[in-house]
C-alpha positions in Angstrom: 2.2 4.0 -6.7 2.2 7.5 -8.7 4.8 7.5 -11.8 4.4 4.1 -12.3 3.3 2.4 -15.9 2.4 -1.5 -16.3 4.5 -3.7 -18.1 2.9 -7.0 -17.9 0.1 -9.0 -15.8 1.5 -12.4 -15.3 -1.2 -14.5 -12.7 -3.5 -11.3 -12.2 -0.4 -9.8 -10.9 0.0 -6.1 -12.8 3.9 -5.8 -13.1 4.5 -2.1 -12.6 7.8 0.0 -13.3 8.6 3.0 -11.4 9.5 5.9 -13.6 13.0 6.3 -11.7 13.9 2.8 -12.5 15.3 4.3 -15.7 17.9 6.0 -13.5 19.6 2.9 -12.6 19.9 2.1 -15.8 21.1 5.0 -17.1 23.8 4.7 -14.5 25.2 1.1 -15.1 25.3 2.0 -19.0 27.5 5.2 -18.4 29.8 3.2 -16.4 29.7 0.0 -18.9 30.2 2.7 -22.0 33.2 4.4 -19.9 34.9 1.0 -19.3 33.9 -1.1 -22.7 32.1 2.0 -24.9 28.7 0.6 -26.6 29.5 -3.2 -26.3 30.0 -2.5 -22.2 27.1 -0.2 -21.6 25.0 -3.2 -23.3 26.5 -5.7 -20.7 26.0 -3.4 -18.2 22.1 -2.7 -18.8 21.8 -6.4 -19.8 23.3 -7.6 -16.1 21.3 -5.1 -14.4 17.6 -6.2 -16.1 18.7 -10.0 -15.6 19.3 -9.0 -11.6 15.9 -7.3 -11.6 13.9 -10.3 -13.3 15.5 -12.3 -10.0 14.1 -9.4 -7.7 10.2 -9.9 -9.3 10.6 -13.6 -8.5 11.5 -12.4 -5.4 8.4 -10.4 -5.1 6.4 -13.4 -6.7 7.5 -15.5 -4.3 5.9 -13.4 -1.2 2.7 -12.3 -3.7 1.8 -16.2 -4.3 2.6 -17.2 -0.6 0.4 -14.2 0.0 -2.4 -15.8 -2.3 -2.7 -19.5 -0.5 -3.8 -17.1 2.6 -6.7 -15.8 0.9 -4.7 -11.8 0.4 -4.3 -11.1 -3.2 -1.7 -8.6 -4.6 -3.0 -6.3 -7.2 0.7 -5.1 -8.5 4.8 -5.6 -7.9 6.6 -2.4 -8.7 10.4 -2.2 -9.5 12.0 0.8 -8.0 15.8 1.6 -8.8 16.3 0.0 -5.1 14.3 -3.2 -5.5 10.5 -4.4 -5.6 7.7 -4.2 -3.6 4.8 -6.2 -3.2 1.6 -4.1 -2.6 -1.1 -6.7 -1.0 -4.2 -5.7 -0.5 -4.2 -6.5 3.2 -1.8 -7.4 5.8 -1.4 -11.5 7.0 -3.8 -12.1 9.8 -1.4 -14.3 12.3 2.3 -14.0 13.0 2.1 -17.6 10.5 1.1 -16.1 7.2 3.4 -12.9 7.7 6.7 -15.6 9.2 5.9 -17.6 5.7 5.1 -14.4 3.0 7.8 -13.4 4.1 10.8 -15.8 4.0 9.0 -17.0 0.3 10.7 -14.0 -1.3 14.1 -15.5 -0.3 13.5 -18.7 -1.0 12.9 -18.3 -4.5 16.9 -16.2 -4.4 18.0 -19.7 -2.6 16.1 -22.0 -5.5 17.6 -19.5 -8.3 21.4 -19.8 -6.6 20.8 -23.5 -6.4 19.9 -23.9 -10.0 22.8 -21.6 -10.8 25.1 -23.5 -8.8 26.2 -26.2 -11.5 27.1 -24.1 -14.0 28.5 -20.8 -12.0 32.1 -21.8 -13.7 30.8 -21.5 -17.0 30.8 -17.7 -17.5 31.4 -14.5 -15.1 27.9 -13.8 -15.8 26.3 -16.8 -14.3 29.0 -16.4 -11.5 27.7 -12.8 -11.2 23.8 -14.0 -10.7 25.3 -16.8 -8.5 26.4 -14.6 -6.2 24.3 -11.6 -6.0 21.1 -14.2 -5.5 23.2 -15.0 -2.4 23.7 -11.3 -1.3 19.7 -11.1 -2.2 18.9 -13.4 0.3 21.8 -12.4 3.5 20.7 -8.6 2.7 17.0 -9.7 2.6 17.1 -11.7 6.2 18.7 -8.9 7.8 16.6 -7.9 10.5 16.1 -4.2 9.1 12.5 -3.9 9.5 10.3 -3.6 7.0 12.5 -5.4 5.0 11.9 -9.2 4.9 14.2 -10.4 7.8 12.2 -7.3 10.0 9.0 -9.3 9.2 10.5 -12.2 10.0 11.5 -10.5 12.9 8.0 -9.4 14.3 6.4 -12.2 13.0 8.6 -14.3 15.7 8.0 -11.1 18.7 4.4 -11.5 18.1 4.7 -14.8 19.7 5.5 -13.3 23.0 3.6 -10.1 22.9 0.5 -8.2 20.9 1.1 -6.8 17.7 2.2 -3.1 18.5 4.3 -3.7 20.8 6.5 -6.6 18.1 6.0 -3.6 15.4 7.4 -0.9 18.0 10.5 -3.5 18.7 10.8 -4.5 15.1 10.5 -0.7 14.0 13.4 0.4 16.2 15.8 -2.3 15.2 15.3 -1.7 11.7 15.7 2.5 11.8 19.0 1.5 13.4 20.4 -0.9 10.8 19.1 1.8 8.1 21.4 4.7 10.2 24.1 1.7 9.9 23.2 1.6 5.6 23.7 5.1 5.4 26.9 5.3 7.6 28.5 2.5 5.9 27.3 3.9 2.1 28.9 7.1 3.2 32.3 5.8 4.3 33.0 2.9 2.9 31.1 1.8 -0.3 29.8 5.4 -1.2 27.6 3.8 -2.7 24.0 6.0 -3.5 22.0 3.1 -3.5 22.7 1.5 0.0 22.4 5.4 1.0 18.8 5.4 -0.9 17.8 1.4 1.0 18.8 2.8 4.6 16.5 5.9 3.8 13.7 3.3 2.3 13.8 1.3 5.4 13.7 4.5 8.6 10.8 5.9 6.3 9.5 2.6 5.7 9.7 1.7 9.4 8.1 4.8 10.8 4.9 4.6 8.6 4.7 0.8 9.4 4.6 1.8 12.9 2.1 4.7 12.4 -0.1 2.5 10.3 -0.1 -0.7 13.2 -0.8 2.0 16.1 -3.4 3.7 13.6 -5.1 0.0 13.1 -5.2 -0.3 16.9 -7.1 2.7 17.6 -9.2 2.5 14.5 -10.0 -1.7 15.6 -11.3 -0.5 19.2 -13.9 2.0 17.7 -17.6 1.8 16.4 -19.1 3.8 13.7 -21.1 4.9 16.9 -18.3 6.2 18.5 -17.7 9.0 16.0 -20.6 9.6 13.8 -22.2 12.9 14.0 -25.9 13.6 14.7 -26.3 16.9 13.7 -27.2 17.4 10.2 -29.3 18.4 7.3 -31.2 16.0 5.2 -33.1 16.9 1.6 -36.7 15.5 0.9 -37.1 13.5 -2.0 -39.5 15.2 -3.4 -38.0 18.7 -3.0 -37.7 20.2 -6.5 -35.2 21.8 -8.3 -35.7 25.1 -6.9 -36.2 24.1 -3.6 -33.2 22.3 -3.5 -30.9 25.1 -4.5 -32.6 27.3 -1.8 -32.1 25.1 0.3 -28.3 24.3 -0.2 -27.9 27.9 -0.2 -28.9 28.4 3.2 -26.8 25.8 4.8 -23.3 25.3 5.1 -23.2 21.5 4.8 -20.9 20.2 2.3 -23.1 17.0 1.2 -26.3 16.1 2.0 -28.3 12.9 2.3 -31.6 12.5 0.1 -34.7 10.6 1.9 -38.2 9.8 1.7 -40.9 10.5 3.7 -39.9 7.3 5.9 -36.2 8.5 6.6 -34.7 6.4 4.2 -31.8 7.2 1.8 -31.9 7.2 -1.3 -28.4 8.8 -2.3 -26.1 11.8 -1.3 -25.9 15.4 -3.3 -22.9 17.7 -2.4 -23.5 21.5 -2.2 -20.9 22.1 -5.0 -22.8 19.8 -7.4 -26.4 22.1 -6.4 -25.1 25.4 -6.8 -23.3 24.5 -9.9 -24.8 26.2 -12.8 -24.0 23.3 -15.4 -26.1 20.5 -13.1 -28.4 18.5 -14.6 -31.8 20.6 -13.4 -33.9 17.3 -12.0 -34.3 17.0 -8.7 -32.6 13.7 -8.4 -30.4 14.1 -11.3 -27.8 15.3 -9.1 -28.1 12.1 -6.3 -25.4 9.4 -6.1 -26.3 6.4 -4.4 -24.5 6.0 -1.6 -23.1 2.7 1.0 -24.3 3.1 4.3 -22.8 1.3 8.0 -24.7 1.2 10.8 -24.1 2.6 14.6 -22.2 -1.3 15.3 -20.4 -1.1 12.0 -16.3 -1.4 12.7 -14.6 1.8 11.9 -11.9 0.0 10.2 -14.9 -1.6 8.1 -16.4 2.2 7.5 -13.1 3.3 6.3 -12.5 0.3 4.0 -16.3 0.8 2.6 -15.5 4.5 2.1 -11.8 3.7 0.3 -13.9 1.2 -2.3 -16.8 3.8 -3.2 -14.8 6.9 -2.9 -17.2 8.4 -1.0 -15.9 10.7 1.7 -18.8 10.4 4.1 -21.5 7.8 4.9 -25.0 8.0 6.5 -25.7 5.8 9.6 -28.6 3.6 9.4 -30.8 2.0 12.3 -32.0 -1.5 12.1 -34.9 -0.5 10.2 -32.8 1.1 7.7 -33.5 5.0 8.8 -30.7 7.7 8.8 -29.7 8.4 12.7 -26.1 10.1 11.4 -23.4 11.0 9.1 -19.6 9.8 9.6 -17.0 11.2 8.0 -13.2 9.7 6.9 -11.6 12.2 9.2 -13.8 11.3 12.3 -12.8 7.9 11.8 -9.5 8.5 11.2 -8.8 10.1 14.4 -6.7 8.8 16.7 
């Protein structure tokens, strides 16, 4: 997530702060320093950085359910309106996604329980009582893709495939974020229950886009999509030859091959006709992963997001170029 700086890595986990986290605490000190001057704005701050080492438990609790199904997380990032877990894939069965889920939760429930004892001692530990509780009620609601929304689609998907569960889920929780906003604007006017109900439509809607995307993207081949109409540069082309030849075709990256059809890397036009190149032949060639004509598109476009590459050739079973696919072409819908 862009503006974002690591703070700590606490079981490979990177824990990452949103640069507009700073706003929220910027706000609770000016209202602590109008109230109590210096010794309230430190209160204030103080209670607000204690509430948002309970919402990265929160987000621990989901990440290291998360982890005893195999998905790791590579960061949690506090925004001024929570946390969010970033996992590097989504659960496979309704089952993992039911229990990542409700773990987030649960970890409010253990923290309120703990607190329980002792919530008479102080207004502060009263305080963490209770807003623990409000963690967990606001949590469960089912406001899609909040954790109750998960919950949610997680207990559709036993009566019906995945898109349709994410369509339902989607829709329920776009109307309990029109219901945030309403109720932030005349009643609480409150800027961050404005900010969640925005979260949560957005939120929703790309969920949605992303599920319908994966369903399109799951039913294709490589095959499907790849293009058969291109250039290729012999190996042993020189320098000189190479240039010429860029110059006199419009393609944006070429594969390099032997004699035999075989790749040995990728050379974009840019990188050719630039005047600061390295002047060998192969100086310019990257190597390259390749997929073949069976290869999932979803698989393409993972191997192309983990090499950076924006196209791939398409190899035969005896390891020949028969086409090039591209991000967009698998992207498609």
């Amino acid at each position: 997530m862009s503006w974002s700086f690591k703070l700590i890595r606490v079981a490979g986990i990177d824990v990452k702060i949103h640069g507009t986290f700073f706003l929220i605490l910027l706000y609770f000190g000016w209202l602590g320093f109008e109230s109590r001057q210096l010794p309230g704005a430190i209160e204030s701050v103080a209670l607000v950085m204690v509430l948002f080492l309970c919402v990265v438990l929160h987000e621990f609790g989901h990440s290291l359910m998360a982890r005893r199904f195999g998905i790791h997380t590579p960061d949690i990032t506090l925004l001024p309106i929570g946390g969010v877990a970033r996992l590097e894939r989504s659960p496979e069965t309704a089952r993992q996604e039911f229990l990542i889920s409700l773990a987030g939760p649960s970890v409010n429930i253990v923290i309120a329980l703990l607190l329980l004892p002792f919530k008479s001692s102080s207004d502060t530990v009263w305080w963490l009582w209770r807003i623990n509780l409000v963690l967990v009620v606001f949590n469960l609601l089912p406001a899609f893709p909040m954790d109750g929304g998960r919950v949610l689609r997680a207990g559709l998907q036993m009566f019906m495939p995945r898109l349709k569960a994410t369509t339902i889920a989607a829709r329920v929780g776009q109307v309990f974020a029109v219901g945030f906003v309403v109720v932030a604007f005349f009643h609480y006017q409150s800027i961050f229950l404005a900010l969640i109900g925005i979260f949560v439509f957005v939120g929703a809607g790309q969920e949605l886009r992303g599920v319908r995307f994966m369903e399109t993207t799951g039913r294709r081949r490589v095959g499907d999509v790849m293009t058969t109409r291109f250039d290729t540069i012999p190996q042993h082309h020189s320098r000189e030859q190479i240039v010429s030849f860029a110059r006199s075709h419009g393609q944006t990256i070429f594969p390099v091959v032997n004699d035999s059809m075989h790749v040995a890397g990728i050379v974009s036009r840019d990188d050719i006709l630039n005047p600061a190149s390295l002047t060998s032949s192969l100086g310019m060639v990257r190597p390259v992963p390749a997929v073949t004509a069976e290869t999932p598109a979803i698989v393409a476009l993972q191997t192309m997001q983990a090499s950076g590459e924006p196209i791939l050739p398409v190899l035969n079973h005896s390891g020949q170029i028969v086409g090039m696919v591209t991000a967009a072409a698998l992207a498609e819908e």
